[in-house]
Backbone as CSV, one residue per row, in Angstrom:
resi,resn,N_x,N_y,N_z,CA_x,CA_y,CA_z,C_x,C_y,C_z
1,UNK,24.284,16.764,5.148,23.226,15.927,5.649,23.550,15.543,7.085
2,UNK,22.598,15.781,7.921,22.741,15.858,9.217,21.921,14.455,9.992
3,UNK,22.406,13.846,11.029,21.901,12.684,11.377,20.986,12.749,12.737
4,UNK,19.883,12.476,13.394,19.570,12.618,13.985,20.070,11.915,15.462
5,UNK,20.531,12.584,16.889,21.397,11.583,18.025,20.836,10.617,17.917
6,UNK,21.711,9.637,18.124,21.080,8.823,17.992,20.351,7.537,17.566
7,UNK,20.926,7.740,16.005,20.277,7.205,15.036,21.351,7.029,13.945
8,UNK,22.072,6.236,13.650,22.691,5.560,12.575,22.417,5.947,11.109
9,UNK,22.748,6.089,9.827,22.111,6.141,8.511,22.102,4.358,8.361
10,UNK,21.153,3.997,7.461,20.636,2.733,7.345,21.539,1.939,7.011
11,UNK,22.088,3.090,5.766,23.194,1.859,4.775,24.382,1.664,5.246
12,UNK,24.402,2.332,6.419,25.893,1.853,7.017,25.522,0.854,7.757
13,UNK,24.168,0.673,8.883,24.583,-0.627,9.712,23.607,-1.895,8.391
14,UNK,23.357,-1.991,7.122,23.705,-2.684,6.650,24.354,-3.873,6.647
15,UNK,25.449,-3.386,6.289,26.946,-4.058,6.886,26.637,-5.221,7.601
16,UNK,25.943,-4.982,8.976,25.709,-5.218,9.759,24.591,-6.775,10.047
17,UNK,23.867,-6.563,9.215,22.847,-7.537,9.224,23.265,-8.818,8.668
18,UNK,21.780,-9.506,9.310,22.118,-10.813,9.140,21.493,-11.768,8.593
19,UNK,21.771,-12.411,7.438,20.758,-12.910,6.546,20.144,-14.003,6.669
20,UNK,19.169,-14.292,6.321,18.229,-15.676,6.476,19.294,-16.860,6.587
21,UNK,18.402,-18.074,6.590,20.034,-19.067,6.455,18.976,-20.021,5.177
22,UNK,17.839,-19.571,5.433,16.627,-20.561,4.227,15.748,-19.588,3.657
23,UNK,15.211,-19.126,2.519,13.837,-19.066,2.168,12.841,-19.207,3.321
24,UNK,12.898,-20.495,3.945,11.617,-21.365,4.186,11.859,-19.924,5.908
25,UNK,12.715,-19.602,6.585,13.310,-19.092,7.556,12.685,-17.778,7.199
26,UNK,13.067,-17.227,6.130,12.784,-15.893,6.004,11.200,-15.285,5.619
27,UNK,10.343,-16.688,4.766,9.420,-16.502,4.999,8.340,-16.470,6.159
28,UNK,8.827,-17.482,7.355,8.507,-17.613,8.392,8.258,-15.719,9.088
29,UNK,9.975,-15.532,9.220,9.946,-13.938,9.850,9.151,-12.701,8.721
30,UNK,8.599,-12.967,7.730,8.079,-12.118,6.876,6.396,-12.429,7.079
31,UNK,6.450,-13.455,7.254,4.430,-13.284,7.852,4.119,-13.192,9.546
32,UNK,5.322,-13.422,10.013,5.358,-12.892,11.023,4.931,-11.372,11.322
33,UNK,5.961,-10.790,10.485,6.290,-8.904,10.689,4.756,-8.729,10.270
34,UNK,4.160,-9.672,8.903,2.657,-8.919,8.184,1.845,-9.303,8.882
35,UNK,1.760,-10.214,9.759,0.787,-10.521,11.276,0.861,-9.079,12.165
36,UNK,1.856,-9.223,12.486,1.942,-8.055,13.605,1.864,-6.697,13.474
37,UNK,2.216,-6.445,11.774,1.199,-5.218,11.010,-0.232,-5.254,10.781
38,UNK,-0.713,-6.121,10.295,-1.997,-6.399,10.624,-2.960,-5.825,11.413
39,UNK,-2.343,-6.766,13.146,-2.819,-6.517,14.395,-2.270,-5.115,15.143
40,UNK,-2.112,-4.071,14.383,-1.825,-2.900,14.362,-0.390,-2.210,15.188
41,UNK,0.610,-3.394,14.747,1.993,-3.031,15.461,2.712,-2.198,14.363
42,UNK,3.564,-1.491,15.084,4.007,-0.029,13.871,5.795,-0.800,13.781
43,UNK,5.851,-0.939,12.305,7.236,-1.699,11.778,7.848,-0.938,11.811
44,UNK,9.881,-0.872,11.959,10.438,-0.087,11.080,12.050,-0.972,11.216
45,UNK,12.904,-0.156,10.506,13.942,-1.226,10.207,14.770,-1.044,11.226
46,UNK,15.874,-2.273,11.595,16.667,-2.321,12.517,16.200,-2.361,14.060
47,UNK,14.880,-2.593,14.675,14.510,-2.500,15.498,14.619,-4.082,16.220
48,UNK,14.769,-5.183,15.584,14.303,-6.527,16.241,15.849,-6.742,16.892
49,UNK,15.383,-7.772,17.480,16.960,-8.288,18.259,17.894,-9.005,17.077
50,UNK,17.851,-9.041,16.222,18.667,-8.984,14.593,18.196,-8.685,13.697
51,UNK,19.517,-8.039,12.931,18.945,-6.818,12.009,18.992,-7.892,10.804
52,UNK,18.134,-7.468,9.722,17.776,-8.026,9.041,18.057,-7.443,7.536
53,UNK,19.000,-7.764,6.505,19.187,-7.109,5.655,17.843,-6.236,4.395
54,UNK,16.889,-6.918,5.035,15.206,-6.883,4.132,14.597,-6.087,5.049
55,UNK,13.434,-5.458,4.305,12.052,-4.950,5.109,10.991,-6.834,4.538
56,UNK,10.057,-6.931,5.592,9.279,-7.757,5.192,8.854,-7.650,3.749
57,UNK,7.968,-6.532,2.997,7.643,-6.321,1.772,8.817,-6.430,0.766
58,UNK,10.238,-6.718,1.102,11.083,-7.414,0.073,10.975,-8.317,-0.303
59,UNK,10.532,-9.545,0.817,10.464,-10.960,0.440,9.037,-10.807,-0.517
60,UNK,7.942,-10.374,0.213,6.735,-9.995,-0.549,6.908,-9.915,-2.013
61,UNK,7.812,-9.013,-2.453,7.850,-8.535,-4.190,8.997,-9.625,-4.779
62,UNK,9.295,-10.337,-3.821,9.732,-11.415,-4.683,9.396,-12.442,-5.233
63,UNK,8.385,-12.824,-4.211,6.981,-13.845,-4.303,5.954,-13.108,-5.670
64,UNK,6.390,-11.825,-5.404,5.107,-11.051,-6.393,5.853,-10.783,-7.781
65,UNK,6.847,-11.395,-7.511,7.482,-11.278,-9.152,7.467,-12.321,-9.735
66,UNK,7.614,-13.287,-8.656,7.593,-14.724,-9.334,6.660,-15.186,-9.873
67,UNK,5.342,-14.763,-9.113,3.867,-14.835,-9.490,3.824,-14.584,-10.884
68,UNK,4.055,-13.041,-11.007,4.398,-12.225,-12.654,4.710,-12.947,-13.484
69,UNK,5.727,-13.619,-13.355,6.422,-14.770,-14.355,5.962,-16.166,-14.314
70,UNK,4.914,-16.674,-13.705,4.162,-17.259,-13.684,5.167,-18.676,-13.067
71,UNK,6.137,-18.140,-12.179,6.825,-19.154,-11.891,6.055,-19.915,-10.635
72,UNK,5.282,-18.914,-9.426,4.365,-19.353,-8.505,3.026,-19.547,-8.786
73,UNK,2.025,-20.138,-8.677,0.779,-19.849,-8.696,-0.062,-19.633,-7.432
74,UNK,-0.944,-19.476,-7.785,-2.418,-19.234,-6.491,-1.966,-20.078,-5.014
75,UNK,-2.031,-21.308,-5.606,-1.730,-22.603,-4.867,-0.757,-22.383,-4.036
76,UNK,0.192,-22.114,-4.691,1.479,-22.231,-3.394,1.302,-20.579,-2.756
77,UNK,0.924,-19.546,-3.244,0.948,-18.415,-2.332,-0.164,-18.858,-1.382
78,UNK,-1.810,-19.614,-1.421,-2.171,-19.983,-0.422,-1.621,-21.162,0.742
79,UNK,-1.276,-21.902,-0.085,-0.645,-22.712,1.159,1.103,-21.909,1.961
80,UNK,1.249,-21.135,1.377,2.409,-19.864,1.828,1.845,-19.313,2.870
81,UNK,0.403,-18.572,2.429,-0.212,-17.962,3.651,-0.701,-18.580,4.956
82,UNK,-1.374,-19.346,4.522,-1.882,-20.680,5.788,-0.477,-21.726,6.360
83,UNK,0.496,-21.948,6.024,1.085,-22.068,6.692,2.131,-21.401,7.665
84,UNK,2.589,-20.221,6.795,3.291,-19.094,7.192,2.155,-18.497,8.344
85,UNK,1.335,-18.691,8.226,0.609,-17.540,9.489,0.824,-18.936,10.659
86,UNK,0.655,-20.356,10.581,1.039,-21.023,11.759,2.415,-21.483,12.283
87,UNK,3.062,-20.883,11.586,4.728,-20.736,11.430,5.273,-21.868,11.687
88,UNK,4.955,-22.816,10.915,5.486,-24.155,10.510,5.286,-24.459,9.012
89,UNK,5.840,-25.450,8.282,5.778,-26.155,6.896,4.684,-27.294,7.301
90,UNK,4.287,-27.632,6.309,2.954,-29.113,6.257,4.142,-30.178,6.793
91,UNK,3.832,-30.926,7.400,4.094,-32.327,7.812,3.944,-33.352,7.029
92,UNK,5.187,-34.348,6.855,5.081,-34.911,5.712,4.507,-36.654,6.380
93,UNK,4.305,-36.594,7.953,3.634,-37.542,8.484,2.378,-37.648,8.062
94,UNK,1.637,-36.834,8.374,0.552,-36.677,8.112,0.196,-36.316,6.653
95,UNK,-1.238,-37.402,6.547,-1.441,-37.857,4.884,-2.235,-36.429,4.423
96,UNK,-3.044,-35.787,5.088,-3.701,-34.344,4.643,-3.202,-33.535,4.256
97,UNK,-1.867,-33.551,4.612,-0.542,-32.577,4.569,0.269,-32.795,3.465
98,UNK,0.076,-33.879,2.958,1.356,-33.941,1.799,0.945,-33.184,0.759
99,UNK,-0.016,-33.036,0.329,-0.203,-31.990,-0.869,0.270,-30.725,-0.615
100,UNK,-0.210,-30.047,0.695,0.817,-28.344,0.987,1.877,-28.994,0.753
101,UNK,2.589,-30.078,1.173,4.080,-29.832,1.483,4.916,-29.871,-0.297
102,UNK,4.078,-30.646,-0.967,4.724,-30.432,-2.162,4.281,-29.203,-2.296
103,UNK,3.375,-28.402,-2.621,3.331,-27.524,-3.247,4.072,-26.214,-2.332
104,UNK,4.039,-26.615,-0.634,4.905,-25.638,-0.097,6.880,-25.620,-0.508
105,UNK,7.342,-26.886,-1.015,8.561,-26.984,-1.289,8.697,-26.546,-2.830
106,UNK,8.042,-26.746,-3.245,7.970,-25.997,-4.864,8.255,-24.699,-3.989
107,UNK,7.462,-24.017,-3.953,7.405,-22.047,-3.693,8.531,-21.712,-2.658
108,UNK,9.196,-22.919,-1.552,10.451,-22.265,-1.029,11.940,-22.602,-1.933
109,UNK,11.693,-23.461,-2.976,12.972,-23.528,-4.563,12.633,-22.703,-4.705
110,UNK,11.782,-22.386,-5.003,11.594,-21.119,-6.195,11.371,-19.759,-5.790
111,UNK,11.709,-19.571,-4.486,11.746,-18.100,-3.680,13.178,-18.325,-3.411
112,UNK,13.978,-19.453,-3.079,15.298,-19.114,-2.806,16.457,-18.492,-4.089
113,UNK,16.297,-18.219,-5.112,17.215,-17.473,-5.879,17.001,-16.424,-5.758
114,UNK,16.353,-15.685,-5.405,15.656,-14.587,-6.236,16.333,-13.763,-4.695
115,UNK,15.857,-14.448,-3.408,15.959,-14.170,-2.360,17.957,-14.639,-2.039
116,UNK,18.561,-15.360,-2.718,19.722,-15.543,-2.305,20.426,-14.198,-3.145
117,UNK,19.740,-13.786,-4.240,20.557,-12.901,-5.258,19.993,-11.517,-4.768
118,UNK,19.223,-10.876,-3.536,19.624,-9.856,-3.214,20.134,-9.693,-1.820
119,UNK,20.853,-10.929,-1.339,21.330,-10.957,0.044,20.375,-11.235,0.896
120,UNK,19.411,-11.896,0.999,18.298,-12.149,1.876,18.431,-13.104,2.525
121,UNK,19.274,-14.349,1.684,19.022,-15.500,2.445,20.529,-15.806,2.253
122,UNK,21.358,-15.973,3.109,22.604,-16.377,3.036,23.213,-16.864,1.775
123,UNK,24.340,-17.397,1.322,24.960,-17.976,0.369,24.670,-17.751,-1.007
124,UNK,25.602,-17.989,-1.856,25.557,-17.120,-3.333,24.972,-17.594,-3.990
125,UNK,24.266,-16.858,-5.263,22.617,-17.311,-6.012,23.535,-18.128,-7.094
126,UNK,24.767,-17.814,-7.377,25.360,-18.089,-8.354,26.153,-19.476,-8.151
127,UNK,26.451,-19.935,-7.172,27.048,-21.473,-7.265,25.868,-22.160,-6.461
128,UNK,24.728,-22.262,-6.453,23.444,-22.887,-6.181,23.454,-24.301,-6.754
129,UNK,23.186,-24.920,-5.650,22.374,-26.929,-6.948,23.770,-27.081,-7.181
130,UNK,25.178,-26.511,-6.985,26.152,-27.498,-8.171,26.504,-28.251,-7.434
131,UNK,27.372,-29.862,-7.815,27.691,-30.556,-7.094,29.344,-30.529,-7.082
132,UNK,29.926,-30.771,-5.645,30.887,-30.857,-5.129,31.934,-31.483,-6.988
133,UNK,31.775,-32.632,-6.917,32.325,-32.887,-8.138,31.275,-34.058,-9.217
134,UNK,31.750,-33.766,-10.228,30.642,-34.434,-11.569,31.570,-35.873,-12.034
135,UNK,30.638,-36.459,-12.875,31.242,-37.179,-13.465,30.971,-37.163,-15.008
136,UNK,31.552,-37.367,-15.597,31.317,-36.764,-16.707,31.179,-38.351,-17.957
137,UNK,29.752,-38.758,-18.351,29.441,-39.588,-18.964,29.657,-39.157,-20.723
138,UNK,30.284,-40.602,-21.668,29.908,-40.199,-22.853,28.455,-39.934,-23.393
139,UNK,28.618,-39.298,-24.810,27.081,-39.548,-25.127,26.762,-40.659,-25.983
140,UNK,25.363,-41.296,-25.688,25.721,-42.323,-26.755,25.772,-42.371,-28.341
141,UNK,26.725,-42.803,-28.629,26.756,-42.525,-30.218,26.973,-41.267,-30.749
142,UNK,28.309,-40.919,-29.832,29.012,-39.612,-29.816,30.442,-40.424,-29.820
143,UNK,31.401,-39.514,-30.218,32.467,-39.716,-30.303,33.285,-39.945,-28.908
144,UNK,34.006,-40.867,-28.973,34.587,-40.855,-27.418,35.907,-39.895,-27.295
């Protein structure tokens, strides 16, 4: 298998890339890329000034799986779209806004596992939410 000058194989600069640091981050650069496909700009990987371990349509089928499992609904993929296309989150100043923002913070929990467990968004899917240290209460009317 022969490489063209020039041109790297993918899975080696891999390696290389650099992962979201949020959900909320990576969705931002993912309606970005589907804006600028849209408005008829031609995508391909490794081209931006950081490489990105995802194609945009990764984050996409993650949102579209979650949907599947009925973990997202309608609601938060529209307020996903309408805010993601003005590339900000709802404002929690403003009283019009608090409804996206709950329903926009629901859909960036619930895009960050899915998105931390194939390297998309920095840090491991697997020690997520735990806390530094617990305390550990009896139960009541349990044995001590």
């Amino acid at each position: 298998m022969s490489t063209l000058p020039g041109r790297a194989p993918v899975l080696a600069s891999l390696a290389k890339a650099e992962p979201f640091a949020s959900a909320e981050e990576a969705w931002f650069w993912t309606m970005a890329a589907l804006m600028a496909r849209r408005d008829g700009a031609r995508l391909s990987a490794a081209r931006g000034s950081v490489m990105r371990p995802c194609e945009p349509d990764d984050v996409v089928k993650c949102l579209d799986r979650l949907y599947r499992q009925r973990r997202i609904e309608l609601s938060h993929a529209r307020v996903m779209r309408i805010w993601g296309e003005r590339g900000t989150a709802p404002n929690p100043r403003f009283p019009n806004e608090r409804g996206d923002l709950r329903l926009w913070r629901e859909a960036m929990e619930r895009l960050d596992f899915p998105l931390r467990q194939k390297g998309i968004v920095a840090g491991s899917a697997r020690g997520m939410s735990l806390p530094d240290s617990a305390e550990i209460i009896p139960f009541p009317g349990g044995r001590a």
